[in-house]
C-alpha positions as CSV (number, residue, x, y, z in Angstrom):
1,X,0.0,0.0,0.0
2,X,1.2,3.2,-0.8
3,X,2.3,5.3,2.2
4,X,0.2,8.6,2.2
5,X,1.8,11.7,1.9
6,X,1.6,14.8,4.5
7,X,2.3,17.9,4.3
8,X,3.1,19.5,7.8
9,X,3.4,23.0,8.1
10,X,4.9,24.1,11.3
11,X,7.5,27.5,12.0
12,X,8.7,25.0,15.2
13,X,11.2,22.4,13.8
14,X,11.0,20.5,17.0
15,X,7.6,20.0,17.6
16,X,7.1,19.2,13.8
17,X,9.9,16.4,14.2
18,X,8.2,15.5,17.2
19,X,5.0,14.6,15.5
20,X,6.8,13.5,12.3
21,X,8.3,10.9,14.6
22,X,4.9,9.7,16.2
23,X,2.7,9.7,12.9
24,X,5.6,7.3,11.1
25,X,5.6,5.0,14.3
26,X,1.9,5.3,13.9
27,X,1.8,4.5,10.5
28,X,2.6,4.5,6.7
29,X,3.5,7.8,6.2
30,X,5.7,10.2,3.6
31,X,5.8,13.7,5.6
32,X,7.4,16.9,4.6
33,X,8.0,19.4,6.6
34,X,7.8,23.2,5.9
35,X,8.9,26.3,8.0
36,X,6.2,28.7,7.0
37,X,3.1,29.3,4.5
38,X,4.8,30.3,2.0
39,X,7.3,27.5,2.1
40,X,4.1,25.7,2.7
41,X,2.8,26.7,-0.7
42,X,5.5,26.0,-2.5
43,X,6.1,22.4,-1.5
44,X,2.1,22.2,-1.5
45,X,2.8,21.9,-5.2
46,X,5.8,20.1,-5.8
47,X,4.8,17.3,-3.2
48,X,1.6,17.1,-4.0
49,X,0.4,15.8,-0.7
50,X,-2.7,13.8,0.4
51,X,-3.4,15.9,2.8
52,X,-2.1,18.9,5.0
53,X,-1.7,20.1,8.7
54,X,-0.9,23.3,9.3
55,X,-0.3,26.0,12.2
56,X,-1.6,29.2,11.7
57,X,0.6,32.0,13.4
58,X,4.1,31.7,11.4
59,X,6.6,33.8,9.6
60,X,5.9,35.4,5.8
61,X,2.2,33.5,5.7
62,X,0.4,32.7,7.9
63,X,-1.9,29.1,7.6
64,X,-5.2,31.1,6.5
65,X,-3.1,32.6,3.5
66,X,-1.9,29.5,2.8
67,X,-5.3,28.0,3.0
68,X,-6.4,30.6,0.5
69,X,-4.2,30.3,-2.2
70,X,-4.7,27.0,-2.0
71,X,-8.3,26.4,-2.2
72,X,-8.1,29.0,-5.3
73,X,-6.4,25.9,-6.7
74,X,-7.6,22.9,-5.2
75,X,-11.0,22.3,-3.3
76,X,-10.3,18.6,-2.6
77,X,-7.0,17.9,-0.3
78,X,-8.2,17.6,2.5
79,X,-6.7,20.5,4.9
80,X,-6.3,20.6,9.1
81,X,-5.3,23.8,10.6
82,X,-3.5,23.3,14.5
83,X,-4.4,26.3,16.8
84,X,-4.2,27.3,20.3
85,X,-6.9,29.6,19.5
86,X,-10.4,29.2,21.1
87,X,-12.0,31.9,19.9
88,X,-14.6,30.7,17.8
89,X,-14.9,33.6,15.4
90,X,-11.2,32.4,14.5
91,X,-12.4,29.1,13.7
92,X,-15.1,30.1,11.8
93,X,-12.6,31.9,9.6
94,X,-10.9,28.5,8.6
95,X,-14.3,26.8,7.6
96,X,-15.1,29.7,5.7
97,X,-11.5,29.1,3.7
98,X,-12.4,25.8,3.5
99,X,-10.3,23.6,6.1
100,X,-11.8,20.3,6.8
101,X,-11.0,20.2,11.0
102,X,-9.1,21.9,13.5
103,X,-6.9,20.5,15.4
104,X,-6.1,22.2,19.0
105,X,-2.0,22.6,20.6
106,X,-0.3,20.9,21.2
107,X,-1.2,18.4,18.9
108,X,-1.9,15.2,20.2
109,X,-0.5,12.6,18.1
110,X,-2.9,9.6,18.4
111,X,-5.6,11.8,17.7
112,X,-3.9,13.5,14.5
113,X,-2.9,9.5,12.9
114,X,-6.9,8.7,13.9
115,X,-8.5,11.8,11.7
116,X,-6.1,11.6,8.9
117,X,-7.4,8.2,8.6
118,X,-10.7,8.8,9.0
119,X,-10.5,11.4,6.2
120,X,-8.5,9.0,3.9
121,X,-11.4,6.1,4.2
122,X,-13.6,9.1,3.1
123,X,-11.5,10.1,0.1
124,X,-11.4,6.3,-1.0
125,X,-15.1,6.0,-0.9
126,X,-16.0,9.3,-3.2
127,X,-12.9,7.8,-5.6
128,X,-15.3,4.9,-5.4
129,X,-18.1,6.2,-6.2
130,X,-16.8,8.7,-8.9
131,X,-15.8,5.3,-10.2
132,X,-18.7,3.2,-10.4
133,X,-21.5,3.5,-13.0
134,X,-24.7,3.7,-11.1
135,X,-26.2,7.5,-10.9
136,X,-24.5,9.9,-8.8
137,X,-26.4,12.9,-9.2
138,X,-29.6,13.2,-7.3
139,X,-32.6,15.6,-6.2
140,X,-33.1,17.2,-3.1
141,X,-35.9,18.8,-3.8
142,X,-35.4,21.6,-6.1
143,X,-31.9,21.2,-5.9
144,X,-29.4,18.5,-8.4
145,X,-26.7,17.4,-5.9
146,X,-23.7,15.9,-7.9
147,X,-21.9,13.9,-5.5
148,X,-19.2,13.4,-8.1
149,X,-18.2,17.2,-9.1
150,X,-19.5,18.2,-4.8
151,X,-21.8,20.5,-6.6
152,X,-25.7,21.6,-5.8
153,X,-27.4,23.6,-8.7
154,X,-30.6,25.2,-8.2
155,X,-32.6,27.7,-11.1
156,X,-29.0,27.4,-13.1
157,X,-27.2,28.4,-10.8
158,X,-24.1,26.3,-9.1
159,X,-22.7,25.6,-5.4
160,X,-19.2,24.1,-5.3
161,X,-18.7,22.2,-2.0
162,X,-15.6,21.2,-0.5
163,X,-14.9,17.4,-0.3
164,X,-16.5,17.4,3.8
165,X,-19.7,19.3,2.8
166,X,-20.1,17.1,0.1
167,X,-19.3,13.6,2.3
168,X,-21.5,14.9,5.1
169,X,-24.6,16.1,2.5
170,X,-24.3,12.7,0.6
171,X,-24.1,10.6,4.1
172,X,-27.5,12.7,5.5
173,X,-28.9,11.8,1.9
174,X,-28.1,8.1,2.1
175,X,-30.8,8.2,5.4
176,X,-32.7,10.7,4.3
177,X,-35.6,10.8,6.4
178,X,-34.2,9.0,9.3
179,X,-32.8,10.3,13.0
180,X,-28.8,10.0,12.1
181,X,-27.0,10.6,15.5
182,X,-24.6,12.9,16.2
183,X,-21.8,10.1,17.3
184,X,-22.1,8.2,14.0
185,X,-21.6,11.1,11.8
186,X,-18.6,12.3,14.2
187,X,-17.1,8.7,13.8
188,X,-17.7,8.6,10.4
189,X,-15.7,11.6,10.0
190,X,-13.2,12.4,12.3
191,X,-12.6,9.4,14.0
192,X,-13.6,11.0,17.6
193,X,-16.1,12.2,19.8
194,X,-15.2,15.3,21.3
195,X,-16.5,18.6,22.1
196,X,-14.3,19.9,19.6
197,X,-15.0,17.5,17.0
198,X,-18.8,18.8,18.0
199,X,-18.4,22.2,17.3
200,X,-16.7,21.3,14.1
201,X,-19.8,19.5,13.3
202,X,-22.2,22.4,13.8
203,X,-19.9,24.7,11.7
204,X,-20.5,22.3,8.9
205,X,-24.4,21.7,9.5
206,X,-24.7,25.1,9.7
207,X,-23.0,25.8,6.0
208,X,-25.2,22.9,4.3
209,X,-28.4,24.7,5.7
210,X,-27.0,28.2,4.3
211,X,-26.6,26.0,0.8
212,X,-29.9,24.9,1.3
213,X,-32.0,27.9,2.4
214,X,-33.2,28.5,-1.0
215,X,-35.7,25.4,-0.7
216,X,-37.6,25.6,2.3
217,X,-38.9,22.1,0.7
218,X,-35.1,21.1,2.1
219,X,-33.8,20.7,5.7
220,X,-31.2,19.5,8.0
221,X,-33.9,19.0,11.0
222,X,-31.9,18.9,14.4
223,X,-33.3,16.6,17.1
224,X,-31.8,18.4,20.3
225,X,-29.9,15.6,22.1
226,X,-30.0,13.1,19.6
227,X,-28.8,13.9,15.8
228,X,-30.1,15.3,12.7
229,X,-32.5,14.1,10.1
230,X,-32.5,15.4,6.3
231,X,-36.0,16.2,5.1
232,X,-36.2,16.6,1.5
């Protein structure tokens, strides 16, 4: 199996050597290390990783610039930003750029080797499904949602999702109609159950509702204390 390859982007060499070391006694991993976002950017496309981590605060560009010029370029690696920020106005700023999942400092190994493989099982099920030959557009109401292009087009006019938006839509779609809770979808996903794997959760429901809001015929139904149901 071919190791997968990380990008880690980190202005503190020994905390990225540090979790260098862990993720390759973890598992099969190629990582490159660079100092800075613009270094980042750079090695971003000679690399070409699977997926990157990045800090934010660093030298010349910071991870949200990074983050920017990348998704000009690229909507599908999938992309983890490492903060020490709790603010959640800060947070929101990623998702906005289109990161897939925070990470908070110090990064805790385990957890980091458990999401990127949660997010790789993801990727190899859409490269599945781009693959196979049964239908992978569908209708949500008024909307056509392409699972294979992470698109939703409604009256002519298109959505791009990133790659999460677009696994998270097409898992809710899969049950459509039935209570999905919470814990499975945070499994599914990121591999843990935590309150910051929660929050990241909301920040994505709430996205897929602001893509939806132009059928009221379409809805991500919350069941307070026990999960979400798509109504469509």
């Amino acid at each position: 199996m071919a190791k997968i390859k990380i990008l880690l982007v980190e202005d503190s060499l020994d905390l990225a050597g540090t979790v260098r070391e862990g993720l390759t006694f973890m598992g099969s991993y190629d990582i490159q290390i660079a100092e800075n976002g613009k270094e980042g950017y750079k090695m971003y496309k000679s690399f070409e990783p699977d997926i990157i981590v990045s800090d934010i605060a660093m030298p010349e560009m910071d991870g949200y610039e990074m983050v920017e010029k990348i998704r000009k370029e690229d909507t599908d690696i999938p992309i983890f930003l490492a903060t020490g920020y709790s603010a959640n106005e800060d947070k929101i700023k990623g998702y906005a750029l289109g990161i897939d999942d925070y990470l908070t400092k110090p990064v805790v190994t385990g957890e980091l080797h458990l999401r990127i493989q949660a997010v790789m099982r993801r990727i190899h099920r859409f490269a599945e499904l781009k693959n196979s030959v049964s239908p992978t557009t569908y209708k949500l109401g008024n909307f056509l949602f392409d699972a294979k292009k992470h698109q939703l087009t409604i009256n002519g006019m298109d959505k791009t999702l990133t790659v999460r938006e677009a696994q998270i839509l097409q898992f809710l779609y899969d049950r459509k109609g039935d209570l999905v809770s919470r814990d499975d979808i945070m499994n599914e996903f990121w591999g843990v159950n935590d309150y910051y794997t929660s929050r990241n959760l909301d920040v994505f429901i709430t996205k897929l509702r602001k893509y939806l809001q132009d059928d009221p015929g379409v809805q991500i139904v919350t069941v307070r204390g026990v999960g979400l149901k798509l109504v469509c």
